[in-house]
Structure formats: structure tokens, C-alpha cells
C-alpha positions as CSV (number, residue, x, y, z in Angstrom):
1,X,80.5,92.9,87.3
2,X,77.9,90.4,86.1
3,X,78.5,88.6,82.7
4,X,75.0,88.6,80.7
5,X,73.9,85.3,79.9
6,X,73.8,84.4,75.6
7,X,70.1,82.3,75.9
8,X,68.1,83.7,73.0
9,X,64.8,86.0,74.0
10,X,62.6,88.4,72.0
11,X,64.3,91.5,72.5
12,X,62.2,94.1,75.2
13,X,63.1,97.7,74.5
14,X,61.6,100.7,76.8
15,X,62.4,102.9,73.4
16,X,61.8,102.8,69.4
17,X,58.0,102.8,68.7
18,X,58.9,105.6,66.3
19,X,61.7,103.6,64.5
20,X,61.9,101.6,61.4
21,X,64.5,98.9,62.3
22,X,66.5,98.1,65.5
23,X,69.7,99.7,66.7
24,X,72.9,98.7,64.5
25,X,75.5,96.7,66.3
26,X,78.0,98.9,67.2
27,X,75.7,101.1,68.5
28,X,73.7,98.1,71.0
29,X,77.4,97.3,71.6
30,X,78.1,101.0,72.5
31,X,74.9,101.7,74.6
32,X,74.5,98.1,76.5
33,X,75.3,99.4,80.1
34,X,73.7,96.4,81.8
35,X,77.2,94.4,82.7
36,X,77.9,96.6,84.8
37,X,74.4,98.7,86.3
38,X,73.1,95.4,86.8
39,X,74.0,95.6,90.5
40,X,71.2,98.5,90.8
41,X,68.6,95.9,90.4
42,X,67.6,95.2,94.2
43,X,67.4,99.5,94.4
44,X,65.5,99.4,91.0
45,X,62.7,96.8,92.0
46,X,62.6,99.2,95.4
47,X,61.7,102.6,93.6
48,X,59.3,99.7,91.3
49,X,57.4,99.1,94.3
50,X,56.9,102.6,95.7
51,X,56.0,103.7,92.3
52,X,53.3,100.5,92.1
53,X,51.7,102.3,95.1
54,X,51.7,105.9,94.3
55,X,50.2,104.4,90.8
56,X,47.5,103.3,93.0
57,X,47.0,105.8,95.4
58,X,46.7,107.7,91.9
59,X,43.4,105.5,91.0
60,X,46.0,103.9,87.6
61,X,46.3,100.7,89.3
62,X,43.2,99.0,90.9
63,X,43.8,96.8,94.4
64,X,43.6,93.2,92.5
65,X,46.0,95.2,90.2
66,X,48.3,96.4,93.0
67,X,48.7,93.0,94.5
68,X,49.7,91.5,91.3
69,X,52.4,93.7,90.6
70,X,53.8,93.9,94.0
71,X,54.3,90.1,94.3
72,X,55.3,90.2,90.9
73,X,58.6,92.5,92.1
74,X,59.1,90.0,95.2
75,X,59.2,87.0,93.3
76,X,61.7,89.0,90.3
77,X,63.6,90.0,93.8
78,X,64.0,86.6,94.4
79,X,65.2,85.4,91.4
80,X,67.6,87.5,90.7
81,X,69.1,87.3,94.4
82,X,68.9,83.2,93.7
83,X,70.4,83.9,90.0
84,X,67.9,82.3,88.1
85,X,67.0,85.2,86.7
86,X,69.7,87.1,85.0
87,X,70.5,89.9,82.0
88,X,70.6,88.9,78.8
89,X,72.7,89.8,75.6
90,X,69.1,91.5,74.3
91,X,69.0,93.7,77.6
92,X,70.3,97.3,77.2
93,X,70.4,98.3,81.2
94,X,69.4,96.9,84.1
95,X,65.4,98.6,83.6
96,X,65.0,97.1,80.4
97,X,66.5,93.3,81.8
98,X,63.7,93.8,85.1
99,X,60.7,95.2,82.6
100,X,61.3,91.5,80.3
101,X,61.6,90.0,84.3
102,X,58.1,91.7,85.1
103,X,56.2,91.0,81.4
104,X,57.4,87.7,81.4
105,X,55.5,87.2,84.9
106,X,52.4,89.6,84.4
107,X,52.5,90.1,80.5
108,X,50.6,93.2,79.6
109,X,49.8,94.4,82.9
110,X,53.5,94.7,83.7
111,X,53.8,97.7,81.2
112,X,51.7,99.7,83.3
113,X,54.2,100.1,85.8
114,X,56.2,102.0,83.1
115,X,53.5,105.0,83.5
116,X,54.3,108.7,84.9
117,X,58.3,107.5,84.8
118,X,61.4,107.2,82.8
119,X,64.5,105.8,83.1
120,X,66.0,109.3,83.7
121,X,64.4,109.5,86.8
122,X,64.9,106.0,87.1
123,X,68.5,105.5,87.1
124,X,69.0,108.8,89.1
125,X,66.9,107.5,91.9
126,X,68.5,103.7,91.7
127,X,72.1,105.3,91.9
128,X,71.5,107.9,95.0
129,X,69.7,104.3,96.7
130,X,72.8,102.3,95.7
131,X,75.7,105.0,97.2
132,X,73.4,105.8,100.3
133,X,73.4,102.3,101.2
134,X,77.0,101.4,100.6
135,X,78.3,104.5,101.8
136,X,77.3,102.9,105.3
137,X,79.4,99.7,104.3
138,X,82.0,101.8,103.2
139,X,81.7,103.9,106.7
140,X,81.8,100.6,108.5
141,X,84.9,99.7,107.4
142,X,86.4,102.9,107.9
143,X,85.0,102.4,111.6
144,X,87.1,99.2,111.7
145,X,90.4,100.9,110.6
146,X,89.9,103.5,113.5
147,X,89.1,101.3,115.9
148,X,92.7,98.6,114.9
149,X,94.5,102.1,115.4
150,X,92.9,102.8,118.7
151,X,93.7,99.6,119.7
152,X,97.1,100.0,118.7
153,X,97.3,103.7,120.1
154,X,95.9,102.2,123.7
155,X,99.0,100.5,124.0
156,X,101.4,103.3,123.4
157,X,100.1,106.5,124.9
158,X,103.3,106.6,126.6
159,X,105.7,104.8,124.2
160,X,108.2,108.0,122.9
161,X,109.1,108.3,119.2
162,X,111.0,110.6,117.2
163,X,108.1,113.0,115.9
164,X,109.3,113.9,112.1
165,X,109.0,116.9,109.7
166,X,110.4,117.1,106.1
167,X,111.0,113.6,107.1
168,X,113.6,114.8,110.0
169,X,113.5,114.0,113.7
170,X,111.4,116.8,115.0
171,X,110.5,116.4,118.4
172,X,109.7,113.4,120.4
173,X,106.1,112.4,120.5
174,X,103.9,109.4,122.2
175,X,103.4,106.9,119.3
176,X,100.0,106.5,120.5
177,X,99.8,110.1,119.8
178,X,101.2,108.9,116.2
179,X,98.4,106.4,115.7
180,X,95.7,108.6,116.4
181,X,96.5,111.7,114.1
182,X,95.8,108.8,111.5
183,X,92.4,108.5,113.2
184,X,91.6,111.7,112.9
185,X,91.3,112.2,108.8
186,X,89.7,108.9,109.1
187,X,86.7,110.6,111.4
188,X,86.6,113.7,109.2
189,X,86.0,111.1,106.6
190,X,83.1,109.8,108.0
191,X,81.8,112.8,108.6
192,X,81.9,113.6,105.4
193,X,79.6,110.5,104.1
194,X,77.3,111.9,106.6
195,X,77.1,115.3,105.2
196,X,77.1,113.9,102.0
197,X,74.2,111.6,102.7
198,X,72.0,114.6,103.5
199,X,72.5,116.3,100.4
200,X,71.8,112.8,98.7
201,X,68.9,111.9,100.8
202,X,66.9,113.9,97.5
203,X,64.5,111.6,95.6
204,X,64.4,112.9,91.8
205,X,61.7,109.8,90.8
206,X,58.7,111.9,89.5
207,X,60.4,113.9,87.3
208,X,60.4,111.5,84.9
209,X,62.5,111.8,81.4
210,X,63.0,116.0,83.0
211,X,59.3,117.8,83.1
212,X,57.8,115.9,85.7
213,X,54.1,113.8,84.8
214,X,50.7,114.8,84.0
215,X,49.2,112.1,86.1
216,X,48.2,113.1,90.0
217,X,51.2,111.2,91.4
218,X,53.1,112.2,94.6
219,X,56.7,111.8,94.3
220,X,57.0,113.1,97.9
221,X,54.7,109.7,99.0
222,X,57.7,108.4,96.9
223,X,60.7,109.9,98.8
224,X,59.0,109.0,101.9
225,X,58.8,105.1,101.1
226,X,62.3,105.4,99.5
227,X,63.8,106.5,103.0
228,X,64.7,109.8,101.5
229,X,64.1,113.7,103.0
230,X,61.8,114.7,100.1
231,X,61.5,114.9,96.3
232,X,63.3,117.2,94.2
233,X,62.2,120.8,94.0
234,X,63.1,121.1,90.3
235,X,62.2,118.3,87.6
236,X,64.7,119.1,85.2
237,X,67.9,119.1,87.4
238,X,66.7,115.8,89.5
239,X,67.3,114.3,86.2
240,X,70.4,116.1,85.7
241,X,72.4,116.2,88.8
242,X,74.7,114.3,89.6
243,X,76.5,116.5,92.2
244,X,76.1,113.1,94.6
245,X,77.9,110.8,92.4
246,X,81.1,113.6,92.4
247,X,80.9,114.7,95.8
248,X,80.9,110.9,96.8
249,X,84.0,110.5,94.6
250,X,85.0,113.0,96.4
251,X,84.9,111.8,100.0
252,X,86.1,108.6,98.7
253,X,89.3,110.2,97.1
254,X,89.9,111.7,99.9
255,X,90.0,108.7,102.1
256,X,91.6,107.3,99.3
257,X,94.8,109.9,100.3
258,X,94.6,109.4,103.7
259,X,95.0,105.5,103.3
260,X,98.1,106.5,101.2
261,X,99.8,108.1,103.9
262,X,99.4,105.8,106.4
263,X,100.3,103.2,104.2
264,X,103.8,105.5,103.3
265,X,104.3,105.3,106.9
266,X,103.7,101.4,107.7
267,X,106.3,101.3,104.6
268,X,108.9,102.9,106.7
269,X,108.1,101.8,110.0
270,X,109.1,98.1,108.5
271,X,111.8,98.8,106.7
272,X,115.0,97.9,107.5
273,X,116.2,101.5,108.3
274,X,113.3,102.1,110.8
275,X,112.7,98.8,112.2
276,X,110.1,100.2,114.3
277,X,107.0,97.6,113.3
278,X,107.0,94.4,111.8
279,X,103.9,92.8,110.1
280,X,102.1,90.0,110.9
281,X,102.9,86.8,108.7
282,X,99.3,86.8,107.5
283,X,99.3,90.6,106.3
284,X,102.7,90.3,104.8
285,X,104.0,89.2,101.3
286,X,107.4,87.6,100.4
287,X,109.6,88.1,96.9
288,X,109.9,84.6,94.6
289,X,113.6,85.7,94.9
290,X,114.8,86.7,97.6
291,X,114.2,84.2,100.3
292,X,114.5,86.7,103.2
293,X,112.2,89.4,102.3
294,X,108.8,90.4,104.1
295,X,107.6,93.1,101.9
296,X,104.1,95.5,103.3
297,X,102.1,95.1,100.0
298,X,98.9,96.1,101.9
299,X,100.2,99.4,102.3
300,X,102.1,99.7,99.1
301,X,98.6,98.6,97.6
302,X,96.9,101.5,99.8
303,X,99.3,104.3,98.2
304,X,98.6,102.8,94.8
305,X,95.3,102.6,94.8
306,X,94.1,106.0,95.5
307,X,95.2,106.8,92.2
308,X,92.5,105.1,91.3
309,X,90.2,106.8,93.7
310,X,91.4,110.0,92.4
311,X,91.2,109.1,88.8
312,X,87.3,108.1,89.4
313,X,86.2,111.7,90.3
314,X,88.5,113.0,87.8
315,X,86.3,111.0,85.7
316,X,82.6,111.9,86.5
317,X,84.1,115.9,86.7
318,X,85.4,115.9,82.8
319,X,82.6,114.3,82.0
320,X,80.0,116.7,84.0
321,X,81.8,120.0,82.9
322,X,80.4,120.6,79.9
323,X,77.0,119.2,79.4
324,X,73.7,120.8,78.9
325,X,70.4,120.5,80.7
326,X,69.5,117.9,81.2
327,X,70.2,113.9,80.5
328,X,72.8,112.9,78.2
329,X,73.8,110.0,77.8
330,X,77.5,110.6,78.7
331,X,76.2,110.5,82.1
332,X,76.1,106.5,81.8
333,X,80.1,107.3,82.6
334,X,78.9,107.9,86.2
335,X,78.4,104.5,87.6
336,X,81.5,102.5,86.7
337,X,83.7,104.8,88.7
338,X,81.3,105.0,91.8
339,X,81.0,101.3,91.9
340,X,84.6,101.2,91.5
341,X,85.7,103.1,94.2
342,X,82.8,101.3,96.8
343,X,84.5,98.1,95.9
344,X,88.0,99.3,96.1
345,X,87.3,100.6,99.6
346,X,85.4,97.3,100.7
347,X,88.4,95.3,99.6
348,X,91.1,97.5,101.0
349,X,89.9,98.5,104.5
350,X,89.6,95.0,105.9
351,X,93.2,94.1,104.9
352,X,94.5,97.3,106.3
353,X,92.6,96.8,109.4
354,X,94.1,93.3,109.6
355,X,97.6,94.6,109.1
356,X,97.5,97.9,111.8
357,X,95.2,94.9,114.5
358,X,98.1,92.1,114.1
359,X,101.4,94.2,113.8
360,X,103.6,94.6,116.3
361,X,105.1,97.9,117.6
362,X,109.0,97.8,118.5
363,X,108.5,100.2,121.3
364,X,112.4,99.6,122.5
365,X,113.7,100.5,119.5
366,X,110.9,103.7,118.9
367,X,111.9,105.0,122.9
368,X,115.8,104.3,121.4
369,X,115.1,106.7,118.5
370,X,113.2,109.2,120.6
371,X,116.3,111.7,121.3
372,X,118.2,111.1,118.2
373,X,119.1,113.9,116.1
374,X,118.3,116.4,118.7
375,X,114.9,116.5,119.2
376,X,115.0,118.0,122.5
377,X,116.5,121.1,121.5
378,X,113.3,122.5,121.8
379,X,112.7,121.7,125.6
380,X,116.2,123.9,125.5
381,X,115.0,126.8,123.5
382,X,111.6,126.6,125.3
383,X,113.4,126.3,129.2
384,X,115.0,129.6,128.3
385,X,111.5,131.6,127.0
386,X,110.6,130.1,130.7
387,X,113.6,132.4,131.9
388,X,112.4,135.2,129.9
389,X,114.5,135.1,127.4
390,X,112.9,135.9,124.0
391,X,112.2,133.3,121.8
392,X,115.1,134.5,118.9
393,X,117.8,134.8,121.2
394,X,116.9,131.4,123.0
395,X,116.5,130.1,119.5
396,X,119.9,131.2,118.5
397,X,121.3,129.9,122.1
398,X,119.8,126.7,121.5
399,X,121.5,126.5,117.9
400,X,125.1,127.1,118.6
401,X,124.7,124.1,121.3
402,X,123.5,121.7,118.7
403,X,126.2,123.0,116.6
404,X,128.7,122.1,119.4
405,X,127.0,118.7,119.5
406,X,127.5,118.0,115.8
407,X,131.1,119.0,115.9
408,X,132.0,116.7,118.8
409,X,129.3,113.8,117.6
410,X,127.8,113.9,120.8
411,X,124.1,114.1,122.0
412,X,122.8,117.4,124.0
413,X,122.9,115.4,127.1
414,X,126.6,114.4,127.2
415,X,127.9,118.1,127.1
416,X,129.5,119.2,130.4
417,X,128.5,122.1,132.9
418,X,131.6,124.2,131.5
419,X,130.7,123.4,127.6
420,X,126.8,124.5,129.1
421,X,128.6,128.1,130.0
422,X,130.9,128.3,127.2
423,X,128.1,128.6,124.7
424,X,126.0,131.1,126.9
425,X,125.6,131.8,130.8
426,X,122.0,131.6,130.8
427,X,122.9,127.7,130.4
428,X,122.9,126.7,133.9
429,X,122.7,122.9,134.8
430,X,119.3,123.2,135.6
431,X,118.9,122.9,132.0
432,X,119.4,119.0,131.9
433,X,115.8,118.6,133.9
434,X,114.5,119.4,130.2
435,X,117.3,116.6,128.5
436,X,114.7,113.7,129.0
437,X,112.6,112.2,126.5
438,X,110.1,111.8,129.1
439,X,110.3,115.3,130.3
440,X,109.6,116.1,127.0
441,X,106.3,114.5,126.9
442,X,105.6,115.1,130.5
443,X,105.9,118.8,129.2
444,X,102.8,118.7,126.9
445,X,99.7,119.7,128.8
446,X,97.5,121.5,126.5
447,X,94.8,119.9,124.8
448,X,95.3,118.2,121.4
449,X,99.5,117.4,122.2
450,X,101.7,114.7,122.8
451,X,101.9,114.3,126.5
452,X,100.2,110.9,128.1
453,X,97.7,113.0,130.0
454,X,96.3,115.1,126.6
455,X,97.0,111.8,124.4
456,X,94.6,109.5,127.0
457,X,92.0,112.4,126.6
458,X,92.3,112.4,123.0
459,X,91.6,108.4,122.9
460,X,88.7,108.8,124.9
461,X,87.2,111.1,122.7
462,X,88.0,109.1,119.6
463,X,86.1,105.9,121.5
464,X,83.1,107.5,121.8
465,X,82.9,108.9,118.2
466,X,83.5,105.8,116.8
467,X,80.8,104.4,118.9
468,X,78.2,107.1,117.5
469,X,79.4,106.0,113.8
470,X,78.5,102.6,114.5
471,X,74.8,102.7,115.2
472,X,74.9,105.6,111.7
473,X,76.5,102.8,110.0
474,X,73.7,99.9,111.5
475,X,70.9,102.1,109.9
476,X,69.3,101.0,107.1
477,X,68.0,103.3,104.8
478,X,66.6,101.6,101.6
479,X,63.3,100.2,102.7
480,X,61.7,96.5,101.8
């Protein structure tokens, strides 16, 4: 958020020819916008320049005129990139701060650039540049996340742990196998951006305040330059849309959850119960307390702060539901929650990639936990389907041993050939080539499970996507 400087100018409004007196306070107060939209500016001097041309290519600005105003926008560019030019307390948004930049540079003949636009159009076109641009950022560092789990996933396609549901040893399952089901949500992710991106890749800048202009400009000349698809095929809704800003909210939510649940599991993993990872010093927080601690804020932070992610769409939603065609000026509610939630992911996914890249994995005491509370009684139930016995009655077989287990508080394993019999004949010692953890795993063939063979294939395929995200995510696509 920039802080507006206090140095006193002549106020420049893009509004009130038809009032009698300025704005009262609380209502400048209410409306100022610019603390905060001011980071549109490098997007807003962009869609200045494109409409510069298509002014001239519409015979309103001569060449002389053309070149004038172009440089004009470079050297504002500059100044604000340097900082010596900045908003003021007199600016309202981030258009009215760059119109004062461009008077103050080409007095009257900067007003011209205002022609055939509004800030309607304006701000809808500056917004869809801004998110199309940082969605890539954002999809970079989601890129980054995937590739610290491959990494970590590489080294464990065959390291057993004790696969959970309802938070129960389930079945054992390679905890590189682990590691990547967290990749997954994270590529689905990313291929949402992408989708979304095409849906955004709509310029509204032509339809100006919502019925388009009676001057002969091409907004499509406009979309082109702007790196979008093409303009918008209705005026009124360019102006009022802003499915984008939601459906971005959306994605980023979303992402927002899956963050959360990894970050739930690195919270077990190095607690003292699981003992399965332990953090890196450097990605690691103590307590001003207790001298002994290592607490995993990053992923405590990671669970918390997709609240916020969700809150943001929640947000931009409420405030969409019930307005009419076409700008209101609730719709200013839109950008504080975007920007939000592109700096909450920029700050978050580097310190979670750092933590998953730099921790280390306790495979001795994962393999140790493998078996524990049963979890090959599956292999049992399953080694008797492969005798043909149906699936319930195996089932029911395959309870009453665990229920012998449980009574003697011993593991499946340590039950003798006659204990085998005793709970059903069909229970011949053959059985115990299915008792393995590594059987277990051995056992998984098909595509998409647990064993080493499917889980190497599966790591593979997640390489190569992530190598197709990063040349999407190189791409630039707001032009000079």
C-alpha cells in the first residue's frame, strides 16, 4: 500500500464541471481509493498508450501530437517507478494522480488523451492487466511449491508410511506417493489460472463510462496492443463485470485450502506424537518460554491464512450480488481483496517452499509406523477375494483376526499357523506372503496407486507438467 504524499497541489478532478463547490470531506475521505489502486499505475499508463494510438489512428491526435504524448507516459513511467513522482492527498484514484502526472508535463494537450474513455473502462481494463500479470507470479510460485515436494517425493517412492483415513492408519502407502497427492491440487490450481486467464484475456477499454464512444476508435486495435484475445462484445457489461476479479478469488481460495491441508499435515508430521519430519532451523520458530520448543508456524500460518483467502471472494460475491447494470461504485470493494490475496500468496509460497525443500523426512520411523494398527488387513481380506472368496465373507474373515489381534495385543504377523485355522480354514500359511509392508506396496500395480512402479510413473508425469507451467509462467503478457 503506498502512503500519498501531503505537498500542496491544485486539485485535478476527471469529474465536477457541473458542480458548484468541491466534494465535502467525509465524502473525498470516503471516495479517495488511490492508497491503495495506486499499484495499477504501470497497467494504467499501458492502456494510456494504446489509447494514444488508436486516438491517432482515429485522425484526434496528429503525429507531432502522438509523439508528445507517448514520451510524455515514458517519462511519468519513469518517475513513478524512481518515486519522484507520487499520489497526493488531492488525488482521488490512481487516473486522476497520472492525468495531474501527464498535464503537469504537456499542460492542455494532456487532456486530450481523456477523449472516447472513462474511468469505468479504465479501471476495468487496468485490473484484468494487473491479475493477468500477477496470476503468472502467483503461478510461479505455486510451480516452486510442486517442484520442493517433487523433490522431496523423489526420495521416498519407496519409503512406507501408514496411509490414514478419519485420521486412522489405513493402509500402508509410499510417502513419496504422500507428497505427491499434495501436488496434485497444486497442478489443478494452476490450471485453473490458465482457464481463468482466457476468460480474462477480454479488453472492456472502449466502452467507456458503459455505451461505448462516438468517435471511430477500435477498441479491438486496443485489445491487440494490450496482449488481450479481443474487446468486449457488449459495452455495458465490460464496464460491469467483474466475473474475473471473483473467479480469481476463487482459484486463489482454493489454493488457499489446499495450502491449509498441507500445512495441517507438516503440523503433525513434527509433532511429538508423529515424529515423522522435522523442520529446518531456518523455517522453524521457537516459544519465548519454553526453551525446547520448535514450533511449524509456516504451516500454522498456511491454515490461517486461507481464511483470509476465503474471506476475500466472500467479499467481492456480497458485494456483486445485488447491483444493477452497470458501474457502481461499490465495485471500488474489488481491488483491496484481489491485491490481498496476490500478496498473501507471494509471501506464503516461498516460505512453504523453503520449509517442504529443507525438511527432513524420518523415513525409519515412517517404515516403523507402516504396519501399526493393522493396516495390512486388507492384503488379508484382498489374498482371500484372490481365492474366490467373496469380498463380505473375506471381509468378515479378515475382521474376527484383527479382533483376535486386539485381544492378545499382538500384530497380524505374530499369530500362529493354528490361531490362522482357528479363526477360519481358508487361512492357510500362505497368507503371511501378504504380512509385509513391502508386499503391500509391491501389490499396487494399477495406475494412479501406491506401489514404487505406479508412484515413479506418477513423478514423471508431474516433472513434465511442471515444466510446461514454467515457460506459461515466463510469458509476458502486458506489453511496453
Amino acid at each position: 500500500m503506498v502512503s500519498v504524499t501531503d505537498q500542496s497541489v491544485s486539485r485535478t478532478s476527471l469529474w465536477g464541471g457541473r458542480f458548484a463547490g468541491g466534494p465535502a470531506e467525509a465524502l473525498a475521505r470516503l471516495s479517495v481509493s488511490v492508497q491503495f489502486d495506486w499499484r495499477l499505475a504501470p497497467y494504467d499508463l499501458a492502456a494510456s498508450r494504446a489509447h494514444a494510438r488508436v486516438l491517432a489512428y482515429a485522425g484526434l491526435l496528429d503525429a507531432e501530437e502522438l509523439g508528445q504524448m507517448l514520451a510524455a507516459l515514458d517519462d511519468l513511467e519513469a518517475a513513478c517507478a524512481s518515486g519522484s513522482f507520487r499520489p497526493t492527498v488531492e488525488d482521488e484514484d490512481v487516473h486522476t494522480a497520472l492525468e495531474r502526472g501527464l498535464l503537469e508535463r504537456l499542460g492542455t494537450l494532456g487532456g486530450k488523451l481523456r477523449a472516447g474513455r472513462s474511468r469505468n473502462d479504465q479501471v476495468a481494463t487496468d485490473l484484468r492487466l494487473y491479475l493477468r500479470d500477477h496470476a503468472r507470479g502467483v503461478a510461479a510460485r505455486l510451480v516452486e511449491l510442486a517442484d520442493a515436494l517433487v523433490e522431496q517425493a523423489a526420495q521416498h517412492v519407496s519409503t512406507p508410511a501408514p496411509g490414514m483415513t478419519h485420521v486412522q492408519h489405513a493402509q500402508p502407502v509410499s510417502f513419496g506417493h504422500w507428497l505427491l497427492a499434495h501436488v496434485q491440487p497444486l497442478l489443478r490450481d494452476l490450471d485453473r489460472l490458465r482457464d481463468w486467464d482466457k476468460r480474462t484475456a477480454i479488453s472492456p477499454l472502449g466502452a467507456g463510462a458503459l455505451a461505448g464512444s462516438s468517435l471511430p476508435l477500435d477498441p479491438v486495435v486496443v485489445a491487440k496492443e494490450l496482449g488481450f484475445t479481443t474487446s468486449a462484445a457488449n459495452s455495458m457489461d465490460a464496464v460491469a463485470d467483474r466475473d474475473f476479479a471473483a473467479e480469481f478469488l476463487f482459484v486463489t481460495a482454493l489454493a488457499g485450502v489446499h495450502l491449509s491441508r498441507l500445512g495441517e499435515e507438516v503440523v503433525m508430521w513434527t509433532s511429538q506424537e508423529f515424529g515423522w519430519v522435522e523442520l529446518d532451523d531456518a523455517f522453524a520458530t521457537g516459544s519465548s518460554i519454553m526453551p525446547q520448543k520448535k514450533n511449524a508456524d509456516i504451516a500454522e500460518l498456511a491454515r490461517g491464512k486461507s481464511g483470509r483467502l476465503i474471506g476475500g471472494l466472500v467479499t467481492v460475491l456480497t458485494m456483486l450480488k445485488g447491483l444493477p447494470l452497470t458501474y457502481d461504485r461499490d465495485m471500488q470493494e474489488d481491488k483491496e481483496p484481489v491485491f490481498d490475496a496476490v500478496d498473501t500468496l507471494e509471501l506464503l509460497l516461498p516460505a512453504l517452499a523453503g520449509m517442504i525443500s529443507t525438511m527432513t523426512v524420518r523415513a525409519d520411523r515412517l517404515a516403523a509406523a507402516a504396519p501399526v494398527g493393522f493396516t495390512l488387513a486388507t492384503e488379508v481380506a484382498d489374498w482371500l477375494v484372490r481365492k474366490h472368496v467373496p469380498f463380505r465373507d473375506a471381509h468378515e474373515i479378515t475382521g474376527k483376526l484383527v479382533s483376535l489381534c486386539e485381544a492378545r495385543d499382538c500384530a497380524l504377523d505374530e499369530l500362529s499357523d493354528d490361531d490362522l485355522q482357528k479363526v477360519s480354514p481358508l487361512l492357510t500359511p500362505e497368507v503371511r506372503q501378504v504380512l509385509t509392508v513391502e508386499s503391500a506396496l509391491a501389490s499396487r500395480t494399477t495406475p494412479g496407486s501406491t506401489g514404487p512402479g505406479p508412484v515413479a510413473d506418477q513423478l514423471a508425469s508431474v516433472q513434465d507438467k511442471l515444466e510446461t507451467w514454467r515457460e506459461w509462467t515466463a510469458q509476458r503478457v502486458v506489453p511496453r
